[in-house]
LUMMI-937456 format. One record per residue (C-alpha): residue in three letters; x, y, z. Coordinates in nm, 4 decimals, always signed. Layout:
BEGIN
residuo,east,north,up
ala,X,Y,Z $
...
***
This chain:
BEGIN
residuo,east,north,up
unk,+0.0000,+0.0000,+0.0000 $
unk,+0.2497,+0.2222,+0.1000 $
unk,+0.4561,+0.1255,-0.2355 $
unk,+0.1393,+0.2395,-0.4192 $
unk,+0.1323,+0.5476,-0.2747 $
unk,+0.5103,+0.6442,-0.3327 $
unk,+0.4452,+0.5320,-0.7003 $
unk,+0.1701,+0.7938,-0.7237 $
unk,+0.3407,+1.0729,-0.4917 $
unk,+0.6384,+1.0370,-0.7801 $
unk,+0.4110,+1.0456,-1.0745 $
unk,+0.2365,+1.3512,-0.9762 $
unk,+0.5529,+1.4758,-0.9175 $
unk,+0.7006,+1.3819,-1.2762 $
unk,+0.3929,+1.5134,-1.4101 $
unk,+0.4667,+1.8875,-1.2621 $
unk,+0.7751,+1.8600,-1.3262 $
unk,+0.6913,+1.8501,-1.6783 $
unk,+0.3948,+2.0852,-1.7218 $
unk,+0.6303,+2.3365,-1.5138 $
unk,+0.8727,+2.3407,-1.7763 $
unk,+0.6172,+2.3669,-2.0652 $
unk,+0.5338,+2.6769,-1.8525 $
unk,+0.8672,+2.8110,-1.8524 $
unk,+0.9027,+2.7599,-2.2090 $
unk,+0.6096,+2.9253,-2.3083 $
unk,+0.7619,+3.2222,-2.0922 $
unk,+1.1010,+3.1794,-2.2922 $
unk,+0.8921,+3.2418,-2.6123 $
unk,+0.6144,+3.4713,-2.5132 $
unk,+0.8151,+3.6901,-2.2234 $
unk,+0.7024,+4.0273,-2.4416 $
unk,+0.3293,+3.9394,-2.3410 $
unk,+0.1771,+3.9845,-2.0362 $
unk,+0.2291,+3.7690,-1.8165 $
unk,+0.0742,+3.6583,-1.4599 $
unk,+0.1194,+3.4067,-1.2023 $
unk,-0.2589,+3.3362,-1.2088 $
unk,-0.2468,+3.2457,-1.6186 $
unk,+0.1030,+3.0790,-1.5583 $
unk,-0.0470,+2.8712,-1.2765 $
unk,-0.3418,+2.7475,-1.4638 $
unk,-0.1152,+2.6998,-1.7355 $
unk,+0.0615,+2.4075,-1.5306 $
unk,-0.3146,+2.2853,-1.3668 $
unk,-0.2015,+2.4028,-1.0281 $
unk,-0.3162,+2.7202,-0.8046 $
unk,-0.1320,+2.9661,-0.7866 $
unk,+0.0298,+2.9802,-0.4421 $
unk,+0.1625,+2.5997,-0.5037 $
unk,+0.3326,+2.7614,-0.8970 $
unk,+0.4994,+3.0010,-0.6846 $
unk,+0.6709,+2.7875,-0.4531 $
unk,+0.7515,+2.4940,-0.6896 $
unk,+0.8945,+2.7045,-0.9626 $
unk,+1.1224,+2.8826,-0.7109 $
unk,+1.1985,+2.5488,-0.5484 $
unk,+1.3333,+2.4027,-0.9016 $
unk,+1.4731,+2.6793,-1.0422 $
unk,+1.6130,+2.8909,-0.7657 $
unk,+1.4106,+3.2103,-0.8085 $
unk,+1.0376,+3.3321,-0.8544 $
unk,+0.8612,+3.2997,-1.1831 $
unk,+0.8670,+3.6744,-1.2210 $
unk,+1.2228,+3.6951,-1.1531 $
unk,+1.2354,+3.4918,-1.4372 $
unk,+1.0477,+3.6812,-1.6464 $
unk,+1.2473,+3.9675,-1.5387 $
unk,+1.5246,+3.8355,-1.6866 $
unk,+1.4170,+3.7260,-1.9714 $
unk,+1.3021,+4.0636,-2.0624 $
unk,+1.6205,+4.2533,-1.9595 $
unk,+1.8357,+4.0387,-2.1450 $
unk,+1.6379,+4.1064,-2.4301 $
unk,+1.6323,+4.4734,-2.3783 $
unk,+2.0295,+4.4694,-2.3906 $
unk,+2.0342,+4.3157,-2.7306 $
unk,+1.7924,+4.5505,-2.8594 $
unk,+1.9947,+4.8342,-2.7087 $
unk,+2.3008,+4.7270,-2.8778 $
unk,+2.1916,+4.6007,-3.1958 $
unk,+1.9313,+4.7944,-3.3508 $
unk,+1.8235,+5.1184,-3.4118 $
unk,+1.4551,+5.1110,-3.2058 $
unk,+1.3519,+5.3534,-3.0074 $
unk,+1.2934,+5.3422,-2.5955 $
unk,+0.9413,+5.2970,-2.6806 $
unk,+0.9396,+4.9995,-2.9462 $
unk,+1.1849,+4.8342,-2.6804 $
unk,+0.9929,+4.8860,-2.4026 $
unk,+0.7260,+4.7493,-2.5749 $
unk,+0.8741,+4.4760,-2.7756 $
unk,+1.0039,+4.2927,-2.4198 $
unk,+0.6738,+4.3463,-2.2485 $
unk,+0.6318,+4.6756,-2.0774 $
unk,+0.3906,+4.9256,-2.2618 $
unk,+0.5603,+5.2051,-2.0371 $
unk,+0.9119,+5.3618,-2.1415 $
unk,+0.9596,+5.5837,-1.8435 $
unk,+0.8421,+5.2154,-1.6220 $
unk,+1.0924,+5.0565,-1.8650 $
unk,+1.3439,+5.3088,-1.8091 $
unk,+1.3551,+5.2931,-1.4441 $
unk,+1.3328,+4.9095,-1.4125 $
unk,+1.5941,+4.8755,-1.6591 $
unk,+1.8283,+5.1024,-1.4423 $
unk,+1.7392,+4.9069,-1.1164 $
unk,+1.8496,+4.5854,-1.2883 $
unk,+2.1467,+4.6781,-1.4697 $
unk,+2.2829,+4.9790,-1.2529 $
unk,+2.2838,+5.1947,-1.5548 $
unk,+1.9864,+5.3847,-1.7665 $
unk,+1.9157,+5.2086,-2.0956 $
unk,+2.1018,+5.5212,-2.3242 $
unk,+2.4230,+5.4547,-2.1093 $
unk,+2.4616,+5.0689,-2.1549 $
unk,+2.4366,+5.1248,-2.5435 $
unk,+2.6871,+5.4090,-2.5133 $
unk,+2.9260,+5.2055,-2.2688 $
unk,+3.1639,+4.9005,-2.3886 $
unk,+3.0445,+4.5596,-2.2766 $
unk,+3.1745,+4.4188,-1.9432 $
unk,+2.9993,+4.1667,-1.8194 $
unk,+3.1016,+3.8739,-2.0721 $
unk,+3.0657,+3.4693,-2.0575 $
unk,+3.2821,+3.2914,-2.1718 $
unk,+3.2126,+2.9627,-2.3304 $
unk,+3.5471,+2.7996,-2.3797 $
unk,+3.9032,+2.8677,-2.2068 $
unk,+4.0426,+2.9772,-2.5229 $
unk,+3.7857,+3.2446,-2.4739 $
unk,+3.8749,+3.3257,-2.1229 $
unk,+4.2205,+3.3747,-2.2074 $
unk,+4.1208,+3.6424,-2.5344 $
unk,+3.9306,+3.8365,-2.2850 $
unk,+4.1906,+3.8585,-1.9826 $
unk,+4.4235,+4.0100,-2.2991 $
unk,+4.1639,+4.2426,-2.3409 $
unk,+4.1338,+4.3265,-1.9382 $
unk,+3.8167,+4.1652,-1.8937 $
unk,+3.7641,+3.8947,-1.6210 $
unk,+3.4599,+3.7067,-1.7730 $
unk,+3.1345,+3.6569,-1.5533 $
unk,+3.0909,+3.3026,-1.6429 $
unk,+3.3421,+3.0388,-1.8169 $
unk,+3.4511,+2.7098,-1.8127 $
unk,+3.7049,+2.5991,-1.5051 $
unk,+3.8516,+2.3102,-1.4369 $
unk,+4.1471,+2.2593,-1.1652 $
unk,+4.3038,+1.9992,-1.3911 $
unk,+4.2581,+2.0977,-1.7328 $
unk,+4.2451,+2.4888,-1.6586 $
unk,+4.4775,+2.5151,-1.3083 $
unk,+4.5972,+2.8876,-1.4115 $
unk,+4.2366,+3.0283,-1.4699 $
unk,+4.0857,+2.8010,-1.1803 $
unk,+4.3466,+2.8926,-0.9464 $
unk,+4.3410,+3.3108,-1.0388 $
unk,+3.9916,+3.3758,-1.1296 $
unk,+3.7902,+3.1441,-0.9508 $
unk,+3.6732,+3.4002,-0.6891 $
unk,+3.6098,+3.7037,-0.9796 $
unk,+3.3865,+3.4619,-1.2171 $
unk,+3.0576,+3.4302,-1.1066 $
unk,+2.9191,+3.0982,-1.2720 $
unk,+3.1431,+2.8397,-1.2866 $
unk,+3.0534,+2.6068,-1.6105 $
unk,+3.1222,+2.2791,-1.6730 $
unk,+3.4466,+2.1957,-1.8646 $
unk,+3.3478,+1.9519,-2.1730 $
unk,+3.5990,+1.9042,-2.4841 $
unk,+3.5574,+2.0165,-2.7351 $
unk,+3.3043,+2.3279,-2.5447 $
unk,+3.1757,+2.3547,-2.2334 $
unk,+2.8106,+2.2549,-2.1259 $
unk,+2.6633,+2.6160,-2.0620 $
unk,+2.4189,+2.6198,-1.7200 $
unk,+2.1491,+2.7773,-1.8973 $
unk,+1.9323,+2.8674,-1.6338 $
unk,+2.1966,+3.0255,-1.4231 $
unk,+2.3448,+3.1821,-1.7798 $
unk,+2.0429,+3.3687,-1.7594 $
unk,+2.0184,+3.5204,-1.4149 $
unk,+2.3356,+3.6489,-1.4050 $
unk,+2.2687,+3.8514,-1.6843 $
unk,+2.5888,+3.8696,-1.9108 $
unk,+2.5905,+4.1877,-2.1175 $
unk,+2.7502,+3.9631,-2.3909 $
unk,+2.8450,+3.5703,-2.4723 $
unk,+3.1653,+3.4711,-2.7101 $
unk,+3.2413,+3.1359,-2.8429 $
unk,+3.3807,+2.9594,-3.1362 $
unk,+3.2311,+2.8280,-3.4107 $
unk,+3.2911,+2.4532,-3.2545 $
unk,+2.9858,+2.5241,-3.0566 $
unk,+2.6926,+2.3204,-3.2076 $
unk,+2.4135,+2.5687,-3.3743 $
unk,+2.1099,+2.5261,-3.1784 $
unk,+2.3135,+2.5744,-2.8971 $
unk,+2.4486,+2.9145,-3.0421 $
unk,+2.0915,+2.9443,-3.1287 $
unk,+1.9635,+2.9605,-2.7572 $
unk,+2.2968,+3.1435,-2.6095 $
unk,+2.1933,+3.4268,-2.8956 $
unk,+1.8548,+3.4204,-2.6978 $
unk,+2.0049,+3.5411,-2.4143 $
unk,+2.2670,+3.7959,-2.4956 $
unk,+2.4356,+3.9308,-2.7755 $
unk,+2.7091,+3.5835,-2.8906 $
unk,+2.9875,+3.6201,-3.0864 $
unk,+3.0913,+3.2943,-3.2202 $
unk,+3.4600,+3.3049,-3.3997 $
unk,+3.5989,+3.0785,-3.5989 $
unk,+3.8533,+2.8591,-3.4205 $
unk,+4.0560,+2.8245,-3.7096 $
unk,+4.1192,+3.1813,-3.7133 $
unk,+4.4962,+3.3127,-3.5776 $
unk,+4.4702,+3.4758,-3.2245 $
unk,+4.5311,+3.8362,-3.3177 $
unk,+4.2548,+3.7904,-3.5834 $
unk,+4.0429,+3.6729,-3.3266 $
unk,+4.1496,+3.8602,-3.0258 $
unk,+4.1077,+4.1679,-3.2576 $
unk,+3.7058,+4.0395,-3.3463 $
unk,+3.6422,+3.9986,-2.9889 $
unk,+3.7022,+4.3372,-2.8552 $
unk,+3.5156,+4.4873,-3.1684 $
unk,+3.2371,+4.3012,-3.0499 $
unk,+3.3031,+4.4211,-2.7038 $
unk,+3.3917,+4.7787,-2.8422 $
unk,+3.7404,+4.7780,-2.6833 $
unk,+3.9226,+4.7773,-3.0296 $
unk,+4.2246,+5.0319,-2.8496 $
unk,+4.2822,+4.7272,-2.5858 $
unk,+4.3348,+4.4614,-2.8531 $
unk,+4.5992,+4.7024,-3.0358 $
unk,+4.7735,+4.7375,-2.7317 $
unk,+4.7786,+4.3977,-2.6494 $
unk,+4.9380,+4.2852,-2.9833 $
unk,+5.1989,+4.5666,-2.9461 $
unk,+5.3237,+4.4467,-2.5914 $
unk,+5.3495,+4.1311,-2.7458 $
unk,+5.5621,+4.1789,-3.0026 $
unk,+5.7144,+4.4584,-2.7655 $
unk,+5.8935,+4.1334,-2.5651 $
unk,+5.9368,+3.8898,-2.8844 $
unk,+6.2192,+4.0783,-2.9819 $
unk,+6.4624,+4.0252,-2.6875 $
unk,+6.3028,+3.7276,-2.5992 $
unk,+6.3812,+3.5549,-2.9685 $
unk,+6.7226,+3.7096,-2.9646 $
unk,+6.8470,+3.5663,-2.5721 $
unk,+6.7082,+3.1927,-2.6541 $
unk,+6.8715,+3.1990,-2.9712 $
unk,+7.1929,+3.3218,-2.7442 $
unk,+7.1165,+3.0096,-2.5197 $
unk,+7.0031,+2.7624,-2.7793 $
unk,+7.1918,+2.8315,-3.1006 $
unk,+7.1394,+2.5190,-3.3974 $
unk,+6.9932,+2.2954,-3.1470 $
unk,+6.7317,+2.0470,-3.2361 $
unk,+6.4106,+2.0191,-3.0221 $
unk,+6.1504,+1.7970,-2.9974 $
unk,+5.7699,+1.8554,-2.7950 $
unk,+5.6721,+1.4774,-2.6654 $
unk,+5.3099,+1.4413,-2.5706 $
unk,+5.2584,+1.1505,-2.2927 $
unk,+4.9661,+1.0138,-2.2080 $
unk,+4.8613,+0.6263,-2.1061 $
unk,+4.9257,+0.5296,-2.4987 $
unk,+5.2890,+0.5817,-2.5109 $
unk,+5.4879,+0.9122,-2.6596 $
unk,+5.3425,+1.1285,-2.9292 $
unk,+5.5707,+1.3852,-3.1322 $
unk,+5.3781,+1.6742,-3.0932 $
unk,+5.2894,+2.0078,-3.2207 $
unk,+4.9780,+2.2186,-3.1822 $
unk,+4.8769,+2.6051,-3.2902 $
unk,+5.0689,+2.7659,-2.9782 $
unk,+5.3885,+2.5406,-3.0375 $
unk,+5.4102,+2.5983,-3.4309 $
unk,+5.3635,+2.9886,-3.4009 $
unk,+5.5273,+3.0750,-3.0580 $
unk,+5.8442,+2.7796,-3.0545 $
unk,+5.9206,+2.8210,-3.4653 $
unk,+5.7691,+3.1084,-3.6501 $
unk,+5.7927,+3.3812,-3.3267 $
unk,+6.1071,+3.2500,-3.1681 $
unk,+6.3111,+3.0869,-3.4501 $
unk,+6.3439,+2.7454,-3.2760 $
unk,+6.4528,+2.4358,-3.4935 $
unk,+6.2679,+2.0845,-3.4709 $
unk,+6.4122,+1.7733,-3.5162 $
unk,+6.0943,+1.6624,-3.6780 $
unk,+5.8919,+1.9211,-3.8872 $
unk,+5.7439,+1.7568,-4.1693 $
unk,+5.4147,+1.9225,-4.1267 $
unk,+5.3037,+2.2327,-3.9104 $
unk,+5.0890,+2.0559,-3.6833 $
unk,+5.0715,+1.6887,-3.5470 $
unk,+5.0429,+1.4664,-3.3132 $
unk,+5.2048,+1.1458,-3.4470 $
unk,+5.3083,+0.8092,-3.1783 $
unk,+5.6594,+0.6420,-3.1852 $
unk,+5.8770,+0.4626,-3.0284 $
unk,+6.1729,+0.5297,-2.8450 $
unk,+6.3603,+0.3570,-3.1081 $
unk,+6.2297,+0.6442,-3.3338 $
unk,+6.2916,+0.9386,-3.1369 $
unk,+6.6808,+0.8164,-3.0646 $
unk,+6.6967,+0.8306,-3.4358 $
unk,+6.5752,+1.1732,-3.4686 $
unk,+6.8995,+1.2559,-3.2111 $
unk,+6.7034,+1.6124,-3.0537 $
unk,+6.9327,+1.8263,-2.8180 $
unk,+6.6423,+1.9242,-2.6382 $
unk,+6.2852,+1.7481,-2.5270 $
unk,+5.9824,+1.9477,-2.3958 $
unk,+5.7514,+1.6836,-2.2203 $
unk,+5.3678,+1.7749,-2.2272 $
unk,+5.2202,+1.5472,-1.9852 $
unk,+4.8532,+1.4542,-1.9672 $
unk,+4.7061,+1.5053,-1.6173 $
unk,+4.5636,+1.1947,-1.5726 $
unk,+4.6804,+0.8933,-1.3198 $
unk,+4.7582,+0.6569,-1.6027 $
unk,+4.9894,+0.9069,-1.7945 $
unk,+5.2007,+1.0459,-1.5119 $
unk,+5.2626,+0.6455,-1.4049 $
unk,+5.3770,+0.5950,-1.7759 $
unk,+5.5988,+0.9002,-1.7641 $
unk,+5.7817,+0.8444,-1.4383 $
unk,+5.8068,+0.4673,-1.5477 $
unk,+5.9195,+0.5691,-1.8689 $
unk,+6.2389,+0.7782,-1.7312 $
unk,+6.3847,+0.4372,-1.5733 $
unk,+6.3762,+0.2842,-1.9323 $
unk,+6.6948,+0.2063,-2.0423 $
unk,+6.6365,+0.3423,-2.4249 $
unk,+6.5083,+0.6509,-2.2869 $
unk,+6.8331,+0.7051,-2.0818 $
unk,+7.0290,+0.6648,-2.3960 $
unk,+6.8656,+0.9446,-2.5551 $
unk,+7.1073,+1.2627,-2.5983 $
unk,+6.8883,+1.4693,-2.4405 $
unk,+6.8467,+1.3048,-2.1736 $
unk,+7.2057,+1.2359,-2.1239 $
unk,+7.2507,+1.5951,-2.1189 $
unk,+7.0047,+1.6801,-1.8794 $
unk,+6.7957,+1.8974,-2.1610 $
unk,+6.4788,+1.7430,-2.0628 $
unk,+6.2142,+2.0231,-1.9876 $
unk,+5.8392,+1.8976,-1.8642 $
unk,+5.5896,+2.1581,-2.0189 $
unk,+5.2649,+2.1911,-1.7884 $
unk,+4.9225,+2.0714,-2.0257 $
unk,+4.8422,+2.4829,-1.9437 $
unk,+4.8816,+2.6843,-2.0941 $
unk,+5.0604,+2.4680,-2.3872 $
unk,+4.7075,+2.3320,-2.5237 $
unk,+4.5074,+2.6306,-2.5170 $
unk,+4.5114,+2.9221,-2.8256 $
unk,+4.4720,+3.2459,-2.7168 $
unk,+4.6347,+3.6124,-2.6907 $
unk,+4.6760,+3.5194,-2.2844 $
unk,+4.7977,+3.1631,-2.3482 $
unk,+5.0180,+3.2452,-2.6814 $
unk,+5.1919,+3.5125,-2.4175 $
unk,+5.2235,+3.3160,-2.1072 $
unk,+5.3966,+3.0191,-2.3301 $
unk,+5.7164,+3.3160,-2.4636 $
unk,+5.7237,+3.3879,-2.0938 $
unk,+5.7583,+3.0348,-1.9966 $
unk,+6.0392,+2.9655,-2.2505 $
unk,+6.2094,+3.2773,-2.1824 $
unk,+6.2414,+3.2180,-1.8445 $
unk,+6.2822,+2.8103,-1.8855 $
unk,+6.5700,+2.8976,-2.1026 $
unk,+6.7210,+3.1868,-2.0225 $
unk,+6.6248,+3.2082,-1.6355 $
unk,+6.4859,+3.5647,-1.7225 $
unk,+6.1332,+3.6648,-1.7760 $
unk,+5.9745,+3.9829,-1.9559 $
unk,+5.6250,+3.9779,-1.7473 $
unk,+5.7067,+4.0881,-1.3885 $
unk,+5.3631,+3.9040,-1.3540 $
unk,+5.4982,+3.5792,-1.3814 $
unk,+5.7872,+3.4518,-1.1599 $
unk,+5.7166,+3.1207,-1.1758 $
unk,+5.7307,+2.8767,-1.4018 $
unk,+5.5988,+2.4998,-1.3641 $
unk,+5.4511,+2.5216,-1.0438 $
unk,+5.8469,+2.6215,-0.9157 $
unk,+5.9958,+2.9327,-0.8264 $
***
């Protein structure tokens, strides 16, 4: 009996559960229409006071909060991309008032409608690290991104505290908490093309998205964000510092290492990969002149043997690591190997581990964190009084 009556409890749970979020569709699509608790309650075939406390108890704030939202976050799109006036606006996300518009819009936002159009964009999600690292070149600290303390220690470890939502980190993009995307209101979203198209579709929905093209070089992109963002003068300044310090930097690692031949090893669980992504081809050989033992092609990530690699004969080995269990056993059992011993490099004691970050991300921040890291790897100087450390080691 008592089995019975759990079975029904959860069905007529299940069953709110999903008329509720019919209901909160519906407001997704028809938030420019009046709306009231008493309609939105009958809508989900339940009074009124039990709508209230069920929709705040699944989603975390009241219906009307909600709806707030929703409308504001519309309201900033129409602000920033189109030419209507206060009054279609107002009307067009659900308030037949301006002057009610106009004040509620400056209680949300902290600013009058006319002065967020006027003002660059500041409060920006991010929706992959590549993207947090283009907007910390452009002096923005995003208000929701992707962190991870393995995959992303230097943004998870800096920025945790100054980013407000926290999203999950998926490869190749990050699963976006919608419903929280939306109450913290980002002025603006960026992305990269990688992200699927209904999912730009609904992150569009919610703010003005920039999606760029992954493919694209970083100052391209980097340069595409911040028009977006209307900080153009930041970008410009950014590319200048950088190749402000690629100058010395080039010219004291070609001091140190001369005609050497290096090698980047990726480890993981598999065995040793000759390796060589975006940031390794453009910082390591086009920016600092490095040569490669193996350079066949501009980017790959080809396995071999240890037979192989003695017979490419580097003078130096970066090591990339993969944070996981399995790889870091293979890598410290693979330094007692006797092949591995025989290897020049090794033999010399010009084996350098590489940390995973910020050596596979692509960005303006990573791209200039990796010159620092080899400058001061190398050289035992750095050019960014920012960064002292290198490795996790003084």
């Amino acid at each position: 009996m008592n089995q019975s009556g759990s079975c029904g409890e959860r069905s007529r749970g299940q069953a709110s559960d999903h008329r509720l979020s019919a209901v909160r569709s519906y407001m997704e699509q028809h938030f420019h229409e009046p709306l009231t608790v008493e309609q939105l309650a009958a809508a989900a075939y339940i009074s009124p006071k039990y709508f209230v406390d069920l929709f705040k108890k699944t989603y975390g704030q009241s219906a009307m909060d909600f709806l707030t939202d929703l409308r504001i976050n519309r309201a900033k799109r129409y602000l920033t991309e189109t030419d209507y006036r206060l009054r279609e606006i107002a009307q067009r996300v659900g308030y037949s008032d301006e002057f009610y518009f106009s004040r509620k819009f400056k209680k949300e936002v902290g600013v009058s409608p006319s002065s967020f159009a006027a003002q660059p964009k500041q409060r920006v999600a991010a929706c992959s690290p590549s993207m947090i690292g283009q907007l910390l070149a452009l002096g923005l600290v995003p208000v929701a991104a992707p962190l991870n303390s393995k995959w992303t220690p230097y943004y998870y470890h800096a920025y945790q505290a100054q980013i407000q939502l926290h999203m999950k980190y998926e490869e190749p993009n990050p699963v976006p908490e919608l419903d929280r995307l939306v109450r913290i209101r980002p002025d603006a979203i960026i992305g990269t093309g990688r992200i699927a198209e209904e999912e730009r579709r609904i992150l569009s929905g919610i703010a003005p998205s920039l999606f760029v093209d992954y493919q694209d070089e970083w100052r391209l992109q980097l340069r595409q964000v911040a028009s977006f963002l209307r900080v153009e003068g930041r970008a410009v300044s950014w590319i200048k510092e950088y190749e402000r310090k690629l100058g010395p930097a080039a010219a004291r690692l070609a001091d140190v290492i001369g005609q050497e031949l290096l090698v980047v090893l990726r480890v993981n669980a598999e065995g040793i990969h000759l390796y060589r992504n975006r940031g390794i081809e453009e910082v390591l050989h086009q920016d600092l002149g490095l040569s490669f033992a193996y350079s066949e092609e501009p980017l790959y990530n080809c396995r071999l043997t240890l037979s192989e690699l003695n017979e490419l004969r580097p003078d130096r080995i970066l090591v990339l690591v993969c944070p996981e269990a399995a790889s870091r056993i293979y890598w410290l059992t693979l330094q007692h190997d006797p092949e591995w011993l025989r290897l020049k490099a090794v033999q010399s004691g010009c084996v350098h581990p590489i940390p995973s970050d910020p050596w596979l991300e692509y960005s303006a921040f990573s791209v200039s964190r990796m010159l620092d890291e080899m400058h001061l790897l190398f050289t035992g100087y750095c050019p960014s009084p920012a960064a002292d450390t290198v490795h996790g080691c003084s």
